[in-house]
N, C-alpha and C positions, 0 to 999 in steps of 0.2 A: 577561432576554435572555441567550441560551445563546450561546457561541462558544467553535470549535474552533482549538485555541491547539496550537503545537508548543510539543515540549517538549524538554529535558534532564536527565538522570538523577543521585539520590543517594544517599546513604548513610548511615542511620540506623535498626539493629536493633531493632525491636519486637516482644517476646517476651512481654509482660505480661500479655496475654490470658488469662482461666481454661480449662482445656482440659477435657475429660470425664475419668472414672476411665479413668486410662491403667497398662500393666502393666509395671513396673521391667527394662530387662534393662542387660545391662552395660554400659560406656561404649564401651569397645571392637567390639561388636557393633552398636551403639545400631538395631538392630531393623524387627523385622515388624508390632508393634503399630501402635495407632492414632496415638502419636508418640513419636518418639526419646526417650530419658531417660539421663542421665549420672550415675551411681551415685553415682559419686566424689562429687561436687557435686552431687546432691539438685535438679537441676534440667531442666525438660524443655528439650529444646533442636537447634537445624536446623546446629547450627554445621557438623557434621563433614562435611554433605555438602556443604555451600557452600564453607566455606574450599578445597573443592579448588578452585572452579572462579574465587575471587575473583581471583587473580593474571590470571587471563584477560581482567579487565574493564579497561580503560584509558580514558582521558580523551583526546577528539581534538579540536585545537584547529586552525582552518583558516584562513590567512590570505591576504588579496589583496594588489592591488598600489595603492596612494596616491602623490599628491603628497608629495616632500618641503617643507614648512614655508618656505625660504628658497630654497633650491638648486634645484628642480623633478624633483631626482632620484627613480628609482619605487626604493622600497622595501617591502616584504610589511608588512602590518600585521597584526594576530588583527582577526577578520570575526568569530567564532562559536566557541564551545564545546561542547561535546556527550560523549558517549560511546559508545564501543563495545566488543566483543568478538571474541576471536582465538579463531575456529574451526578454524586449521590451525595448530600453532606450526611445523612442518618448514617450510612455506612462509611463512612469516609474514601470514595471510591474516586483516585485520580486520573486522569488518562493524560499519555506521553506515549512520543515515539520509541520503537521499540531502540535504535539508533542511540537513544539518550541514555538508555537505563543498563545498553547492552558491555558487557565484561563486570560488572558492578558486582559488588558484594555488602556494599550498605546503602541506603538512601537518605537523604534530607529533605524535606517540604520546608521554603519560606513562603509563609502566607503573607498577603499583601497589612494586615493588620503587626507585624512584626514578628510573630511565632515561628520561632524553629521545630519543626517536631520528626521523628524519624519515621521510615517511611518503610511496610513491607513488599516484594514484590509479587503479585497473586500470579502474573503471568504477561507471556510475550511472544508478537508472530512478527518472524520477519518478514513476510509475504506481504503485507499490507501494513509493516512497520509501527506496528501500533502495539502499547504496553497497557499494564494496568496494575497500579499501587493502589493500596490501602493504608491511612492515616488513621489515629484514634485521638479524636479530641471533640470538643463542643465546641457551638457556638462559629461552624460552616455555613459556606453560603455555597449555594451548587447553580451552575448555568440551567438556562431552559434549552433543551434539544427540540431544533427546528429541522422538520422530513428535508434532507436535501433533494428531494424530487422533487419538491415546487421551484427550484433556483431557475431563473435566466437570466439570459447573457446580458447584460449591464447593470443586475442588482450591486446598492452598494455594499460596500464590506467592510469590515475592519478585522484586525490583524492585531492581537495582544501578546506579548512574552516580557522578556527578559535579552534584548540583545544587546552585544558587543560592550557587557559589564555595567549595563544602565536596571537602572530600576524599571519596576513596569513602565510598558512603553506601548500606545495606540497609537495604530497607522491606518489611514483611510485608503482606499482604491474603488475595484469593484470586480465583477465576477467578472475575467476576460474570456473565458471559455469553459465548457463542461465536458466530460466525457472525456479526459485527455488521456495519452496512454503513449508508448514505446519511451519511457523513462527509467527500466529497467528492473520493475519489480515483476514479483510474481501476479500480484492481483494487479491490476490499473485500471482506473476511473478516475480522476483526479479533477477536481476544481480548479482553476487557471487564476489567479488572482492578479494585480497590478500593484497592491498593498505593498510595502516594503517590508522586507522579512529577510532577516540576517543573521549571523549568527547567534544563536542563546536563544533565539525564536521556535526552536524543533522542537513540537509536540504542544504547543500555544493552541489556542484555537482560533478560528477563523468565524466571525458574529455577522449575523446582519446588521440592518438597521435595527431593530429594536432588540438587538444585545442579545439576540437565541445564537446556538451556537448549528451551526452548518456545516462546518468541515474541523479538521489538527493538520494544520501549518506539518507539513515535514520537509519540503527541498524546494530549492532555487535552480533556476537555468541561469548561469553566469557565464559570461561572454570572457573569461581569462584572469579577470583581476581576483576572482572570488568575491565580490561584493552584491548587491541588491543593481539586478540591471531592469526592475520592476517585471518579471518575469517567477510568479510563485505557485507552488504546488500543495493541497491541501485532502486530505483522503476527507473523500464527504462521509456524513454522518450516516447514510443507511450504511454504507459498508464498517463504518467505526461500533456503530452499537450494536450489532450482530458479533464482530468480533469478542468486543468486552462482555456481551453475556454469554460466550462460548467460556471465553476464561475464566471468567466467573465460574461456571458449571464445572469446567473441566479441569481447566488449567493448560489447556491447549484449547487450539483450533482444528474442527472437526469437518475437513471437508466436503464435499460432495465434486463430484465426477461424475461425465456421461460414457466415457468408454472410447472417447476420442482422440486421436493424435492429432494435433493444429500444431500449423505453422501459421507465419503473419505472411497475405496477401503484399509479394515487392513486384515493381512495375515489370520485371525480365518473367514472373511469374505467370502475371497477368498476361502479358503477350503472350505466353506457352499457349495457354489457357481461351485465347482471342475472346478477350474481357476490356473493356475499356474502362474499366478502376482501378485504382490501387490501394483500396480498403476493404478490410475483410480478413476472415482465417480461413485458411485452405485447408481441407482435411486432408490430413497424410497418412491416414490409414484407421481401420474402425476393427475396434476386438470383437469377435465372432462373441455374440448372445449377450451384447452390449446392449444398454439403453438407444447409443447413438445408432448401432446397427436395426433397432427395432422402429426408431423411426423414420429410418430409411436413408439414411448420411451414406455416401459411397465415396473412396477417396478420389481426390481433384474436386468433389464440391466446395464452393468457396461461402461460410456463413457472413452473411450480410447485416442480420440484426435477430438480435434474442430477449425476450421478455419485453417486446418492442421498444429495446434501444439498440442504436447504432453501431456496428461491430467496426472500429478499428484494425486491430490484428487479435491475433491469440493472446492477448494478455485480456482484452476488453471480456471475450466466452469464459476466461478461468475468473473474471470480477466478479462476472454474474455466478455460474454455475458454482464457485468455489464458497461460498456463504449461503448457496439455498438449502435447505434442509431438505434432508433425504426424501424420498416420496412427491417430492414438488415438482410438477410438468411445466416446463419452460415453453412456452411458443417461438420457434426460429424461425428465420426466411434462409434461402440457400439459393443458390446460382449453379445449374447444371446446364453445360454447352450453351451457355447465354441462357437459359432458361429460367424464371423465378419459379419457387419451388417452396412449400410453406410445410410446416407439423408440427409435432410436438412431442419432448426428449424428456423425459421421467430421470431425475437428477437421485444418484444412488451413492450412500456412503463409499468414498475413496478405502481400497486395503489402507491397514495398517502397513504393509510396507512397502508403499505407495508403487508396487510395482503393476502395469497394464499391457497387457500380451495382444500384438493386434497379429493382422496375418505373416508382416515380414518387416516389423518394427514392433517394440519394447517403449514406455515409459518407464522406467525406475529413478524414482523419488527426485523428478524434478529433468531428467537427464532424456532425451529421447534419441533412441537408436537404432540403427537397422547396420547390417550385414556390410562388411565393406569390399566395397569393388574392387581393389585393387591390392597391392603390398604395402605394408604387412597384412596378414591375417587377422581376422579378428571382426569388430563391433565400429563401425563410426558414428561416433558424439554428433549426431544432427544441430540439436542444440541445448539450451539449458536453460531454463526457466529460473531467473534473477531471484533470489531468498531463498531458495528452496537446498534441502540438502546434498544436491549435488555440487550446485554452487558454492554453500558453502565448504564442499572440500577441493574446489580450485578445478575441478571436471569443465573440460572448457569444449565449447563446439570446435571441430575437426577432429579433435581428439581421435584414436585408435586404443577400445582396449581388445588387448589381445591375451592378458587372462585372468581368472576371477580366483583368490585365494591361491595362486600358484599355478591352479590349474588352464591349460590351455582353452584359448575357445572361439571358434571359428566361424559358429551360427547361429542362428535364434535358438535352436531347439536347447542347444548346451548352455546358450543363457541364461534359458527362461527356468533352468532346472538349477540351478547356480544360484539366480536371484531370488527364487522364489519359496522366501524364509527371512522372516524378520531377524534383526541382527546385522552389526557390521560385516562388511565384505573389504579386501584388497585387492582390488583392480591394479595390473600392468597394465601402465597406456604407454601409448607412443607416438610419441607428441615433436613432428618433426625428424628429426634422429637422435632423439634424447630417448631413452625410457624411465618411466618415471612412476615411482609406486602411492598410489594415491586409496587413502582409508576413505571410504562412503561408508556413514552412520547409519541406525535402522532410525 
């Protein structure tokens, strides 16, 4: 039984690997070839491009607030450990997963030269897990941010934190795949790595060869024990650096949306559908005087690829579309009755209360729903889009709600009038034959 375990990062160089006939050049230059080699010392080696960027990597320890023991007084306690890295040293601007810094109420940075200095938190998305602290000190070293677009599948890596209570710790691997997804977040594109990465590794970064940084380490695929089964996951750097200068700017993340309801392409779908894939998102309905409706999206079309990359499911179309800046035309491909089918979707500021009205389904704030067939009355929780704020108030697919604020409600239209206003709501769901009152946040 597989599960997806966060993690945190370490530090332990593995170099012992046989390499192919590689061709000697000086230490000082250490090269074009196929890998570095160090004259002096007779040995191949990734040292000189990492050492620059190791002092950039720090250990972030986050703490809340507790009962004192006798007295009732609140004092911060350490919550969580993790790692990150300082991508601006002028500013002192850190990045960590959002997982590391989350319930906290104070921070600490260990820099690798022995400084403790405390740490503010400028902001944080769960959807694509990613945080961002500010430090004030002199005398920073900041990594180089390398486009993770140029990556492929067998580039080497390495993998720096702070895992399982060790000091910095380098691990080698290499890129085992790109573009990964149904791991349960809202955004997914993910880097696949082989690197060992364990716990106190979350929010580390993820280097090439020459020590730029290309992805933040945030979770493991483990096979039951909770350990490193070389199996890790790494949000790449175009979707990390968009993030961090939205926080920066805003202090949130400021979506974009086409107006569409996507589901993830599953094989029973695909046969519906007489499709012989089972990758892609299915459109499940399109809001009249949408973007997606204007480039001509019809429900049962299933998108295949956007911004020509490769569609997954519905998590891969919210990676792209959910980071483009408003006004940007996406190029997609789509499969109509076996048909390919190409255009282009004009990506438009998401509401503020991230609610989407299509002809006989709803998105609100992460949750998508249509009409239920059967008993009880009411709205069925299609499903739920992993970070987002439905998720997090426990809103779960099958879900029934059957009323908003008290009030009963039976169909789109009472919904859509119900939802649509920023501010929290109390949904009755009915969940099985429980009924159960659940607060959705604006």
């Amino acid at each position: 039984m597989t599960r997806i375990a966060r993690t945190r990062l370490c530090l332990v160089l593995l170099m012992g690997a046989a390499l192919p006939a590689l061709v000697p050049v000086a230490a000082a230059a250490q090269t074009a070839g196929p890998a570095p080699y160090d004259e002096r010392r007779g040995v191949f080696t990734f040292a000189a491009g990492l050492e620059r960027s190791l002092p950039a990597v720090v250990q972030v320890t986050t703490l809340g607030q507790s009962e004192g023991p006798t007295s009732g007084a609140r004092e911060p306690k350490p919550l969580s450990t993790g790692s990150g890295v300082i991508i601006d040293a002028r500013a002192g601007i850190v990045v960590t997963n959002q997982h590391v810094v989350e319930n906290g109420t104070k921070f600490t940075i260990d820099l690798l030269d022995g400084r403790l200095l405390d740490a503010t938190l400028v902001g944080a998305d769960k959807a694509t897990d990613i945080a961002v602290l500010r430090i004030d000190a002199v005398g920073l070293t900041q990594v180089e941010v390398a486009d993770s677009e140029t990556l492929r599948t067998g580039d080497i890596a390495f993998a720096v934190g702070y895992p399982l209570g060790l000091d910095q710790t380098v691990t080698m691997g290499m890129v085992s795949g790109l573009n990964r997804s149904g791991l349960g977040d809202a955004v997914e594109d993910y880097i696949q790595t082989d690197a060992a990465v364990n716990s106190g590794n979350s929010g580390g970064p993820l280097l090439d060869s020459r020590g730029r940084l290309i992805g933040v380490n945030t979770s493991i695929l483990s096979g039951g024990g909770g350990g490193n089964d070389g199996i890790a996951f790494a949000v790449p750097s175009r979707i990390m650096m968009v993030v961090v200068d939205q926080l920066l700017a805003f202090g949130e993340v400021r979506r974009g949306e086409i107006g569409a309801m996507l589901g993830s392409l599953t094989a029973e779908r695909s046969r519906e559908l007489g499709l012989g894939i089972v990758r892609g998102a299915v459109v499940l309905d399109v809001a009249p005087g949408s973007p997606a409706e204007a480039a001509g999206l019809r429900r049962d079309d299933v998108i295949t690829r956007i911004h020509a990359r490769p569609v997954a499911n519905a998590g891969s179309v919210l990676a792209t579309v959910g980071i483009a800046q408003p006004g940007t035309r996406l190029r997609i491909v789509w499969l109509r009755d076996g048909a390919e089918m190409a255009g282009e979707v004009e990506v438009r500021m998401a509401r503020p209360d991230g609610l989407v009205v299509g002809l006989d389904r709803l998105v609100l704030r992460g949750a998508t729903l249509a009409t239920a067939s059967g008993e009880p009355a009411g709205l069925l929780v299609e499903s739920v889009e992993a970070g987002s704020p439905a998720a997090g108030a426990d809103l779960r697919a099958g879900d029934v709600v059957t009323a908003i604020d008290g009030l009963p409600v039976s169909d789109m239209a009472g919904a859509t009038g119900a939802f649509g206003a920023e501010g929290a709501r109390t949904l009755t769901v009915r969940r099985g034959t429980e009924d159960l009152e659940i607060s959705l946040g604006g």
